[in-house]
MARSE-508898 format. One record per residue (C-alpha): residue number from 1; residue in three letters; x, y, z. Coordinates in pm, 1 decimal, always signed. Example, Ala and Ser with C-alpha at 12.3 -4.5 7.8 and 13.67 -1.06 7.14 Angstrom:
// residues 2
  resi  resn        px        py        pz
     1   ALA   +1230.0    -450.0    +780.0
     2   SER   +1367.0    -106.0    +714.0
This chain:
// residues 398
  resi  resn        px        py        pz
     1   UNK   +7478.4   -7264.7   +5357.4
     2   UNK   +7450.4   -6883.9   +5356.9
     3   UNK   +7449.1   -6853.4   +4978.2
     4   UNK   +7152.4   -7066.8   +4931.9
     5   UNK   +6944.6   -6876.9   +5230.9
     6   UNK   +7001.9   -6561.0   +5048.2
     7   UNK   +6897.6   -6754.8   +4713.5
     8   UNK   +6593.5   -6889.5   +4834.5
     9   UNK   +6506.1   -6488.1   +5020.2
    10   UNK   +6551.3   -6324.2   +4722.1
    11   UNK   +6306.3   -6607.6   +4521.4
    12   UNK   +6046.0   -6561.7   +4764.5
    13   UNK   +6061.2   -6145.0   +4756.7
    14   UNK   +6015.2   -6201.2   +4331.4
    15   UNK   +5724.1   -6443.7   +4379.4
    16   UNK   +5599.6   -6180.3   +4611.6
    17   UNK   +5592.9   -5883.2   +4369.1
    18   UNK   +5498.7   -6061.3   +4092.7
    19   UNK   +5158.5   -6184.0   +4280.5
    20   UNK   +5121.7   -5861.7   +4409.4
    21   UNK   +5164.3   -5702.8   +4021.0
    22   UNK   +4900.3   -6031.6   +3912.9
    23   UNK   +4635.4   -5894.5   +4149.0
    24   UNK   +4696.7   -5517.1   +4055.3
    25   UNK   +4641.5   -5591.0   +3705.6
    26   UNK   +4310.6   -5818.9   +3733.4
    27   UNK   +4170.8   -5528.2   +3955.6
    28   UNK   +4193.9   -5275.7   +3655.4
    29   UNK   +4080.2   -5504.4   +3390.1
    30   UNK   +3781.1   -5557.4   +3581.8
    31   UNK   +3747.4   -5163.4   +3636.7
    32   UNK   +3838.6   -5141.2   +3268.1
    33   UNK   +3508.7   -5401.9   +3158.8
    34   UNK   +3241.3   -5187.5   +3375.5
    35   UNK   +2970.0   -5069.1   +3206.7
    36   UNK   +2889.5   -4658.3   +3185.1
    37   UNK   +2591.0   -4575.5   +3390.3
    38   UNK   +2339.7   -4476.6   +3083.9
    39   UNK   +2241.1   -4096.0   +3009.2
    40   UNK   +1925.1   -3949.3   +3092.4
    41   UNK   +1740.1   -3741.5   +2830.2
    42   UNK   +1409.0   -3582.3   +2818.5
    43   UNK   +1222.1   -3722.6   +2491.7
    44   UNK    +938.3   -3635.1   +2269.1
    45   UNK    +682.8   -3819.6   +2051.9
    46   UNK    +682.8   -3751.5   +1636.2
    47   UNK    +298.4   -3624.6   +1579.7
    48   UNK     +90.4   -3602.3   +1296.2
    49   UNK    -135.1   -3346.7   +1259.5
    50   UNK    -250.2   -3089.1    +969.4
    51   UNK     -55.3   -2790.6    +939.0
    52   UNK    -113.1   -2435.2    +747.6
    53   UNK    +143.6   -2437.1    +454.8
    54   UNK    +319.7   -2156.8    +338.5
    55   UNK    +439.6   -2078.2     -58.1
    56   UNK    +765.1   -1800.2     -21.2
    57   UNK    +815.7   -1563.3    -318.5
    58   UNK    +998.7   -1201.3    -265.4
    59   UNK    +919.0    -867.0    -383.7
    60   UNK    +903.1    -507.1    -309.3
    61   UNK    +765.2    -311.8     -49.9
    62   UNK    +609.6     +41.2    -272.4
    63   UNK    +411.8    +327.8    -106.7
    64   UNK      +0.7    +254.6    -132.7
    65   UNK     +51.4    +653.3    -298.3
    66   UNK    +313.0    +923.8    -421.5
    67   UNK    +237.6   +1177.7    -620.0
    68   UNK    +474.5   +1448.1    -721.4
    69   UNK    +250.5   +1762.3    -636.7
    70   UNK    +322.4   +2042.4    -908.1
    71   UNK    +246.2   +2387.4    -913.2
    72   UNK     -60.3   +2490.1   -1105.6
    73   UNK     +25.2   +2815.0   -1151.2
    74   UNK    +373.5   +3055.2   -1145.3
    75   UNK    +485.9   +3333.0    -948.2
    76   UNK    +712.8   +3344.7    -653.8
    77   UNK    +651.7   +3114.5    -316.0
    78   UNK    +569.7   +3333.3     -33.0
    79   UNK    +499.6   +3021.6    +179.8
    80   UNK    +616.1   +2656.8    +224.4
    81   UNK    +511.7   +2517.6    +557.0
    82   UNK    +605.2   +2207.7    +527.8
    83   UNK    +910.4   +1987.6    +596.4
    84   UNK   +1095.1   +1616.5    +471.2
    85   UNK    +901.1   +1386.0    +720.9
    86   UNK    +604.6   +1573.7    +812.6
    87   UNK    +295.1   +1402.0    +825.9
    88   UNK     -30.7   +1585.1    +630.0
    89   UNK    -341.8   +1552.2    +604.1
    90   UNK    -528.7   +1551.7    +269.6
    91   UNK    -579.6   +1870.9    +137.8
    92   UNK    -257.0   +2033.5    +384.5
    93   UNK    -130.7   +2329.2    +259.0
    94   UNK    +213.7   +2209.3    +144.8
    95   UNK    +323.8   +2576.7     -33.1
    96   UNK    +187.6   +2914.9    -154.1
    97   UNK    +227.3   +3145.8    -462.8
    98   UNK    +182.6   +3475.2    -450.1
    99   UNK    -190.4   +3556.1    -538.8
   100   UNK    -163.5   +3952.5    -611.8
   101   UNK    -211.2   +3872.4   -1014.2
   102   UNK    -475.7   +3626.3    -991.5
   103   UNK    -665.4   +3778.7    -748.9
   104   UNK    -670.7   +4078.9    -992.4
   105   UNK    -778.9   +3885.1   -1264.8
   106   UNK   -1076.3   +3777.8   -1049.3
   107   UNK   -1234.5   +4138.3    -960.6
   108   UNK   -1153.9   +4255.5   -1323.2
   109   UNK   -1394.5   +3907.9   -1399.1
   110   UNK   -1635.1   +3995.4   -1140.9
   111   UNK   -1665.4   +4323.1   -1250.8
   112   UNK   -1763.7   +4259.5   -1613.0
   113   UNK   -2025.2   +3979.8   -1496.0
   114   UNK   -2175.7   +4268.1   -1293.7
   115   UNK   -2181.4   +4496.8   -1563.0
   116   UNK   -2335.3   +4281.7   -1790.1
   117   UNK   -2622.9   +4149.0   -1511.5
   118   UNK   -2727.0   +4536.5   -1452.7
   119   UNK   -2760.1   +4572.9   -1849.0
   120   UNK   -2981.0   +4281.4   -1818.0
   121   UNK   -3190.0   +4380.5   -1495.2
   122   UNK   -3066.7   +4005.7   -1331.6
   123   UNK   -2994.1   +4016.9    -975.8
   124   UNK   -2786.8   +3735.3    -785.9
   125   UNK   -2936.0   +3375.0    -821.7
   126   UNK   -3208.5   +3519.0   -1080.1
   127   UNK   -3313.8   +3317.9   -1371.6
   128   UNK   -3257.1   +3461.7   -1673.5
   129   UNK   -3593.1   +3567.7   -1871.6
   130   UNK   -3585.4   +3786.5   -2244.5
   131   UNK   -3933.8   +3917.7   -2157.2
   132   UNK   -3797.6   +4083.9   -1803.0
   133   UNK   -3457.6   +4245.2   -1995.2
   134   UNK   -3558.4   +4655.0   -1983.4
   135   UNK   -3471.0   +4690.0   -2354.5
   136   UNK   -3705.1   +4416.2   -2492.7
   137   UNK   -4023.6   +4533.5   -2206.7
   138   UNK   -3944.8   +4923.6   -2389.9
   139   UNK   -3998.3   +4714.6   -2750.4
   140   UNK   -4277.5   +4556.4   -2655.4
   141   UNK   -4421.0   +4847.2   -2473.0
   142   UNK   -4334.6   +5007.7   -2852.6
   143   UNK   -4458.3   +4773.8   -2990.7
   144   UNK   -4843.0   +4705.0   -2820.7
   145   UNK   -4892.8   +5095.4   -2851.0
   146   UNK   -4832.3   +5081.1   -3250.4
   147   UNK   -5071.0   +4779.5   -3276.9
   148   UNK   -5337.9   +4967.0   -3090.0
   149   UNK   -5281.0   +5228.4   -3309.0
   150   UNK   -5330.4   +5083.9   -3593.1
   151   UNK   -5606.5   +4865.6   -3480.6
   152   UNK   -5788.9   +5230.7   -3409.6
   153   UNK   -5649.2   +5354.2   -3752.8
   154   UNK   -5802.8   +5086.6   -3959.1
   155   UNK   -6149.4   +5104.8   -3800.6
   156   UNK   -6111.7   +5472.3   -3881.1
   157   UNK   -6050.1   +5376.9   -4265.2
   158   UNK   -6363.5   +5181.1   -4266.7
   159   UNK   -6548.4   +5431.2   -4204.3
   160   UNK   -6365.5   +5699.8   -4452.7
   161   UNK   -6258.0   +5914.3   -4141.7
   162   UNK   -5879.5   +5911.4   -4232.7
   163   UNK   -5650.2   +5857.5   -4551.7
   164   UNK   -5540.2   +5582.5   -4703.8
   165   UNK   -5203.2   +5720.4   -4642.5
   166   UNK   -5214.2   +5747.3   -4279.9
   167   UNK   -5321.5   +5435.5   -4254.2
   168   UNK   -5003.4   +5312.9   -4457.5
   169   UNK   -4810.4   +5489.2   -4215.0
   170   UNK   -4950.7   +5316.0   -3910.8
   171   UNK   -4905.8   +4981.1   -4037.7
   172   UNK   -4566.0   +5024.7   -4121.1
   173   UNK   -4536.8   +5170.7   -3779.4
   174   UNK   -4635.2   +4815.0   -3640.0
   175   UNK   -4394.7   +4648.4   -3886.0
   176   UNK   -4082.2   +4883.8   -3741.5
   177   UNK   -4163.7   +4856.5   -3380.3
   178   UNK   -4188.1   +4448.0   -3435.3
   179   UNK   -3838.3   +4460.9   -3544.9
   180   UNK   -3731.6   +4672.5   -3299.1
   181   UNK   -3902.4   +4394.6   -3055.2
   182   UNK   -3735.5   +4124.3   -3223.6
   183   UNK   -3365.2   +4326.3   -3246.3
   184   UNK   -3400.4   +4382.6   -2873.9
   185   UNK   -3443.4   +4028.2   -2763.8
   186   UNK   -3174.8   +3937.3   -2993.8
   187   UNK   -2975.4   +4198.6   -2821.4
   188   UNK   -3114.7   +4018.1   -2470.4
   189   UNK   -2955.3   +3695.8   -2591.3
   190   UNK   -2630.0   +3766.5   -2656.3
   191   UNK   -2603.6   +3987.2   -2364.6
   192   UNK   -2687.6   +3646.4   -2138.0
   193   UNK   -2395.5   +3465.6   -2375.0
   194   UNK   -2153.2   +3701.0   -2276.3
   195   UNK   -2259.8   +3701.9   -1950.2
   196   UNK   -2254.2   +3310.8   -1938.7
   197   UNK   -1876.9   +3372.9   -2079.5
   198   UNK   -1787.4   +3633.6   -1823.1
   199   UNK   -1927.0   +3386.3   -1521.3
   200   UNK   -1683.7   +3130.7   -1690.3
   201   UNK   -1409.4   +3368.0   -1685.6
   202   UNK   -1462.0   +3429.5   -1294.7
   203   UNK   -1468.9   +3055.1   -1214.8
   204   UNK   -1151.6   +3000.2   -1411.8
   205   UNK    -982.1   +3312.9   -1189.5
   206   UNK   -1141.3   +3158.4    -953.1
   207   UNK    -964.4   +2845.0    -983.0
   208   UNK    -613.7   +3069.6   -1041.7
   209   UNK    -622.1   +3226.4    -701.8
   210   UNK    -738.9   +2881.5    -587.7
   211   UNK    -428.3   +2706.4    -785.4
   212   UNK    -195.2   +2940.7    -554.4
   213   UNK    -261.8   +2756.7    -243.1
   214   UNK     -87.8   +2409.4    -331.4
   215   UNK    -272.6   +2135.5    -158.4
   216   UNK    -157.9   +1721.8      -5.8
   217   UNK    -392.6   +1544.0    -277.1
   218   UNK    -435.5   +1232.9     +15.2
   219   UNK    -304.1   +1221.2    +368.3
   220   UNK     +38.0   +1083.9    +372.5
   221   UNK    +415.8   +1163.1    +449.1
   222   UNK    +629.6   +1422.5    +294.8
   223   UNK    +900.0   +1268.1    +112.5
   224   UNK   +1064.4   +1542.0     -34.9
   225   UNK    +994.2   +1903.8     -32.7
   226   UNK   +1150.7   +2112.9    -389.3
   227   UNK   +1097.8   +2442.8    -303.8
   228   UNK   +1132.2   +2700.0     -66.1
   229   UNK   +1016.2   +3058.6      -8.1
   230   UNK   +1137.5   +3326.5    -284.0
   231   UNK   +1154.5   +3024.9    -563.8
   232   UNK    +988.5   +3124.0    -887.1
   233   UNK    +766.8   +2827.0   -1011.6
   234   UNK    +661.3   +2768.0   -1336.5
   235   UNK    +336.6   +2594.2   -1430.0
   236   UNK    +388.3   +2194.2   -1359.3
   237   UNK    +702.8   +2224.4   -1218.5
   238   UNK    +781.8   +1990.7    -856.9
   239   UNK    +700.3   +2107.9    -519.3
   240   UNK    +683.7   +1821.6    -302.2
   241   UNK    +636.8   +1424.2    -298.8
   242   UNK    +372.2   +1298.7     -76.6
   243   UNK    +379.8    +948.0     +17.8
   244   UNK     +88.0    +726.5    +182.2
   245   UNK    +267.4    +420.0    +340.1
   246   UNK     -12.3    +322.2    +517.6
   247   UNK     -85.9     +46.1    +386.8
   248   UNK    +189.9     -69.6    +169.7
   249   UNK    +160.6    -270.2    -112.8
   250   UNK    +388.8    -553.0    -143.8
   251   UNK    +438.2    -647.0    -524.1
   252   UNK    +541.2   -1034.7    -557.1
   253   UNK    +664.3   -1272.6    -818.6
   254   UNK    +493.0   -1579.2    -824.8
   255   UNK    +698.9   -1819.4   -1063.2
   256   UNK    +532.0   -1979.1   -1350.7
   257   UNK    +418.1   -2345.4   -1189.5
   258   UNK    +317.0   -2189.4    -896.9
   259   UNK     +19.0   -1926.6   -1022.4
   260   UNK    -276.5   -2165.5    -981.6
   261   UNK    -165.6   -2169.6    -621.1
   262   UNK    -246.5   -1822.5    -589.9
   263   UNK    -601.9   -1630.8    -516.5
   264   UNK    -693.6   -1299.1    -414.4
   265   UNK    -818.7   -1267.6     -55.6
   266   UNK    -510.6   -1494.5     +13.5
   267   UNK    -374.9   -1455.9    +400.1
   268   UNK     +53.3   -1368.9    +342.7
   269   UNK    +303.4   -1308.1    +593.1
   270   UNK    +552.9    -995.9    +497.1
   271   UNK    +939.2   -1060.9    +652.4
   272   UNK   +1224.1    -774.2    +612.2
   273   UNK   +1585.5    -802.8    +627.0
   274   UNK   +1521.0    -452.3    +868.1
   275   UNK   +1352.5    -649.9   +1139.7
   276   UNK   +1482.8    -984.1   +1172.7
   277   UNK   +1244.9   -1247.7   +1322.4
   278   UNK    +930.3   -1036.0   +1285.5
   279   UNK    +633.8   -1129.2   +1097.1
   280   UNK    +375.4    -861.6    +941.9
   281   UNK     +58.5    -963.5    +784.8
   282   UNK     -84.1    -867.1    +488.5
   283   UNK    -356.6    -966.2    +216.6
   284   UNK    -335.4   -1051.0    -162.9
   285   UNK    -530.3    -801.5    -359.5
   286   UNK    -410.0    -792.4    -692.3
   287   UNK    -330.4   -1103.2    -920.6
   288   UNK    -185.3    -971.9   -1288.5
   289   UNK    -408.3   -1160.1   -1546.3
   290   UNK     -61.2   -1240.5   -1771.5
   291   UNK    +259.2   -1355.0   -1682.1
   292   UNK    +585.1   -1105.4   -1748.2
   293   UNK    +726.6   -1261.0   -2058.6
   294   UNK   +1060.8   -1144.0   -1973.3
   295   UNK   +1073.5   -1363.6   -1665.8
   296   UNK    +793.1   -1590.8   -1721.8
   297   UNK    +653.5   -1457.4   -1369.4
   298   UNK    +353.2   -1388.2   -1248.7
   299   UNK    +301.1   -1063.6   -1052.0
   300   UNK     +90.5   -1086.1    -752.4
   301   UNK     +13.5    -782.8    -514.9
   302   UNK     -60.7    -787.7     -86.3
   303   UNK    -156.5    -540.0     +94.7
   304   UNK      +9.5    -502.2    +446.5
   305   UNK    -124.9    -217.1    +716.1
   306   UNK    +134.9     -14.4    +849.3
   307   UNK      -2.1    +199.7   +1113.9
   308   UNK    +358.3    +263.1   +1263.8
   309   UNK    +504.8    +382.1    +959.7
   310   UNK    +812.7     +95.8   +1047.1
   311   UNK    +778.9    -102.4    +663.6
   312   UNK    +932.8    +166.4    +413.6
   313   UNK    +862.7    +205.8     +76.6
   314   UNK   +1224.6     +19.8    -133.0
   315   UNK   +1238.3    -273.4    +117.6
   316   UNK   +1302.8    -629.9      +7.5
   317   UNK   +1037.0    -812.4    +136.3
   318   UNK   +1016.7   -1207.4    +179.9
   319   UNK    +610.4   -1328.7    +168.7
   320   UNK    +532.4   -1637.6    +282.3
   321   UNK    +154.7   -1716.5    +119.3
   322   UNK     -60.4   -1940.8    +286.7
   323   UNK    -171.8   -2249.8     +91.9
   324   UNK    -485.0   -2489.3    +143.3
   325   UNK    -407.8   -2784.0    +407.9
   326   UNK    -326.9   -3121.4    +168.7
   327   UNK    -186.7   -3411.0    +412.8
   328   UNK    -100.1   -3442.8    +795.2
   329   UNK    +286.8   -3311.4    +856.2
   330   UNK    +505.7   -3507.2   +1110.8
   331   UNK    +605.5   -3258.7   +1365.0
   332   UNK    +870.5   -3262.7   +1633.8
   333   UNK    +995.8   -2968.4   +1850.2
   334   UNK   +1268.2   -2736.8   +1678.8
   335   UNK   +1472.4   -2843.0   +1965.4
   336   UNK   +1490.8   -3187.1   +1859.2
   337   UNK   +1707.0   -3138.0   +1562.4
   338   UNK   +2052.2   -3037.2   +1523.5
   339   UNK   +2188.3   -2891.5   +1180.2
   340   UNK   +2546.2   -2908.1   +1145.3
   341   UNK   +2693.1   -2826.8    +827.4
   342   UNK   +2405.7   -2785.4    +669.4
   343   UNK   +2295.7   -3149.8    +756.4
   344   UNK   +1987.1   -3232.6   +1008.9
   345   UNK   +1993.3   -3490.9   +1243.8
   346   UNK   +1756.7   -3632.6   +1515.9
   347   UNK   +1827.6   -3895.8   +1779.4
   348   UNK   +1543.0   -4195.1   +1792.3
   349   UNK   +1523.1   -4393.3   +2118.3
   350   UNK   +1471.0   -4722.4   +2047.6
   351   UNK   +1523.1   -5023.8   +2294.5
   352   UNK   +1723.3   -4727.4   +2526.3
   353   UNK   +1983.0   -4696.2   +2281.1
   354   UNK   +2004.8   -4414.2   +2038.4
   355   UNK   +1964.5   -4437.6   +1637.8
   356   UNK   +2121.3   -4116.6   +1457.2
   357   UNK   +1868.9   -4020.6   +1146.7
   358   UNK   +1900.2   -3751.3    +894.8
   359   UNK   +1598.5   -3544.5    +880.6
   360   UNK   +1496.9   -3340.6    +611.2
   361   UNK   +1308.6   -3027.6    +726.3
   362   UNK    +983.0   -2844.2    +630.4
   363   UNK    +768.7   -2570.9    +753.9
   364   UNK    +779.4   -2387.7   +1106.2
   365   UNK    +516.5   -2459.7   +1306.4
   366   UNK    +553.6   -2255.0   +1593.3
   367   UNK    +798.5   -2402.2   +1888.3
   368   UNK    +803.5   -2691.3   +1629.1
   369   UNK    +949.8   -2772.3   +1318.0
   370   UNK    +817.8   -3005.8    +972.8
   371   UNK   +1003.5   -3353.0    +921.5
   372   UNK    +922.0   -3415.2    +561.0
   373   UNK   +1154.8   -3740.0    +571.3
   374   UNK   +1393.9   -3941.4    +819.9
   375   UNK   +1105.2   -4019.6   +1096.3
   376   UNK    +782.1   -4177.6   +1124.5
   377   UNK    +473.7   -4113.9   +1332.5
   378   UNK    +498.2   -4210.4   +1691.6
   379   UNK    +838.0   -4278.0   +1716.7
   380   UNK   +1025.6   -4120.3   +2046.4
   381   UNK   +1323.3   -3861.2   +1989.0
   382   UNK   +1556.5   -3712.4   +2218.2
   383   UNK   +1379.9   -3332.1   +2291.4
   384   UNK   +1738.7   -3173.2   +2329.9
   385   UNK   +2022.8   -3364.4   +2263.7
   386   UNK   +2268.9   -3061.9   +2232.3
   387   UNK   +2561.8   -3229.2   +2118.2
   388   UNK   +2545.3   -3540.9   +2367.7
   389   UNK   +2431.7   -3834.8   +2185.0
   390   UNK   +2604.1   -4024.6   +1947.2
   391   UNK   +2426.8   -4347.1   +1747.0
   392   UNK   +2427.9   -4625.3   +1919.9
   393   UNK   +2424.2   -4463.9   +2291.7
   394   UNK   +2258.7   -4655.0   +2595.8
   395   UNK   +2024.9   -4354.4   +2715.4
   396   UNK   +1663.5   -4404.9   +2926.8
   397   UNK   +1383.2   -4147.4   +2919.5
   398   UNK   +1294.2   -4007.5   +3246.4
C-alpha cells in the first residue's frame, strides 16, 4: 500500500512539471510572434524642377603675363631692389646699370647738336629757315649789292659813260656772287642734315642712359630675380621674371563632341586639388578656331580673377562649364542617398514599408543631388536613412 502512494506522488509531481514546462513554452512563442514596433524616419518628396547643368573638362591654370625682363644695355649692376615675391607696379625699377658711359655719350651728343645749331643761328624750339642761316643772309647781302651794281653799270653803258669791259666785269660779278648764294644755302642744308643726325644721335643716348634703369613692363609679381649687384650684364641677357596672376587664365580641353557646347562669354566654375571644396569663378574668353590634331581637342580659354593671389600659375584645374537648361532634373537631398561601394541607393516609402532602389546620380544642386534614374517624380524617400533601413522595412513618416 505504501509503494503505490509513492507511485501515484511521484506521477502527479511529473504531470506537474510538465504543465508547468507546457505553459512556459506557449508564453515565449507568443513573445516570439510579436510584431516590432515600426521605425520612424523623417522623409522627403522627389521634385522636378530645371536645373543649371554643368560640362567638366581640366586644364591649366597659366599667369594672365610673364615676361623675362632683359637688360638693354651692359655694364655692371649697381642696383637691384627687388626681391622673389615682391609685388611691382608697372614701370618698378627692378635693377640698375651703371650709367657713367652712356651718360657720356649723351653730352658728347648734345654737344655736337649745339655746335651745329650756333653754326646755323637756330635757337631751342626754332624752325629751321635757309634764308635766316648767317652764311646764306652774307650771300644774299653779296649778292643784291652786285645786282645793283650792275643794274647802275649798264645804265652807265647806255649812255657811253663806262667800258664795255667794266661792264663785263660787273656782270660776271652778279654771276659769282649768285653762286656763292646758291653754295651757301647748299651749305645751310646739309648743316640742318647733320644736325637732324646729331638730334638722332642724342635721342638714341638718350634712350642708353634710359635703357640703364630696367623697368616691370606691367604690374605683377616677381617670380624670379637673376641678378644681383656687381653682375656684369650683357645686352638681352635675364634679369628678372615678372608675373601678373591677376587674373589667371585657365586653358581647357574641350573634347571633340563636345565643342558646339561651348561659347565665349560662357559662366565656368574653376576647382583645385589646393583647396578642396572651393569653387572660383571664371569666364570663357578664348575658343581656338581648330581642334589640336594630336588629341583631336579643342582648346578653350577662362578667365578667373584672382585678387588674393591664392590660384598659382602650374595648377591643375577642374572647370565645370555651364550649359543651357534642356529638361526638368529629379532632385532629392544629398542626404537621401547612400553610396556604398561605389553603388547608390535610396529608400522609397511606399504603403509604410521600405523599397531599396539603385539610383544613378547627376549634378549637385546645392544641399541636393541629380537622380538621373531609379526614382520618379513625387515619390517619398527616407531624408536620412544612415544605414537603418533595409528593403522591405515597416517604417511611418512623422
Amino acid at each position: 500500500m505504501r509503494v503505490h502512494s509513492g507511485l501515484l506522488f511521484s506521477g502527479l509531481i511529473v504531470a506537474a512539471l510538465a504543465v508547468s514546462t507546457a505553459g512556459c513554452g506557449s508564453d515565449s512563442t507568443v513573445k516570439a510572434e510579436a510584431k516590432p514596433e515600426p521605425l520612424v524616419v523623417d522623409h522627403a518628396n522627389v521634385e522636378s524642377r530645371t536645373i543649371d547643368r554643368f560640362m567638366r573638362v581640366t586644364g591649366s591654370l597659366v599667369a594672365d603675363e610673364q615676361a623675362e625682363v632683359s637688360a638693354e644695355a651692359a655694364g655692371r649692376v649697381i642696383a637691384a631692389p627687388v626681391e622673389r615675391g615682391s609685388h611691382v607696379a608697372q614701370g618698378a625699377v627692378l635693377a640698375r646699370i651703371s650709367p657713367t658711359e652712356t651718360s657720356a655719350q649723351l653730352l658728347e651728343a648734345e654737344a655736337n647738336a649745339a655746335q651745329i645749331e650756333a653754326r646755323l643761328g637756330l635757337s631751342a624750339g626754332q624752325a629751321f629757315d635757309p634764308k635766316r642761316v648767317p652764311d646764306v643772309m652774307n650771300a644774299k647781302a653779296s649778292l643784291d649789292l652786285a645786282v645793283a651794281e650792275f643794274a647802275r653799270i649798264k645804265s652807265l653803258l647806255d649812255q657811253k659813260v663806262v667800258s664795255q669791259s667794266e661792264y663785263d666785269q660787273r656782270r660776271a660779278q652778279v654771276d659769282v656772287a649768285q653762286q656763292q648764294f646758291q653754295m651757301a644755302q647748299n651749305a645751310a642744308e646739309q648743316s640742318y642734315r647733320s644736325l637732324q643726325a646729331a638730334r638722332a644721335r642724342i635721342e638714341l643716348a638718350r634712350k642708353a642712359v634710359s635703357d640703364t634703369t630696367i623697368r616691370a613692363p606691367f604690374a605683377g609679381l616677381v617670380a624670379e630675380r637673376q641678378v644681383s649687384v656687381g653682375d656684369y650684364v650683357t645686352r638681352g641677357a635675364h634679369v628678372a621674371t615678372v608675373v601678373r596672376v591677376d587674373p589667371m587664365r585657365v586653358e581647357l580641353t574641350v573634347p571633340e563632341q563636345a565643342i558646339s557646347l561651348i561659347k565665349n562669354g560662357q559662366a565656368v566654375q574653376i576647382t583645385v586639388d589646393a583647396y578642396p571644396g572651393e569653387t572660383f569663378p571664371a569666364k570663357v574668353r578664348y575658343v581656338s578656331p581648330s581642334l589640336r590634331t594630336d588629341q583631336r581637342a579643342l582648346t578653350v580659354e577662362a578667365v578667373a580673377p584672382n585678387p588674393d593671389g591664392r590660384l598659382k600659375p602650374g595648377l591643375f584645374a577642374t572647370a565645370a562649364i555651364q550649359q543651357p537648361a534642356v529638361t526638368p532634373a529629379l532632385l532629392v537631398p544629398a542626404t537621401a542617398v547612400e553610396t556604398i561601394a561605389g553603388t547608390s541607393r535610396a529608400y522609397v516609402l511606399k504603403d509604410n514599408k521600405v523599397e531599396e532602389r539603385i539610383v544613378t546620380l547627376g549634378e549637385p544642386v546645392g544641399q541636393q543631388v541629380e537622380i538621373t534614374s531609379g526614382l520618379t517624380n513625387g515619390e517619398k524617400v527616407a531624408a536620412a536613412p544612415k544605414g537603418h533601413l533595409t528593403d522591405g522595412m515597416a517604417v511611418r513618416t512623422r
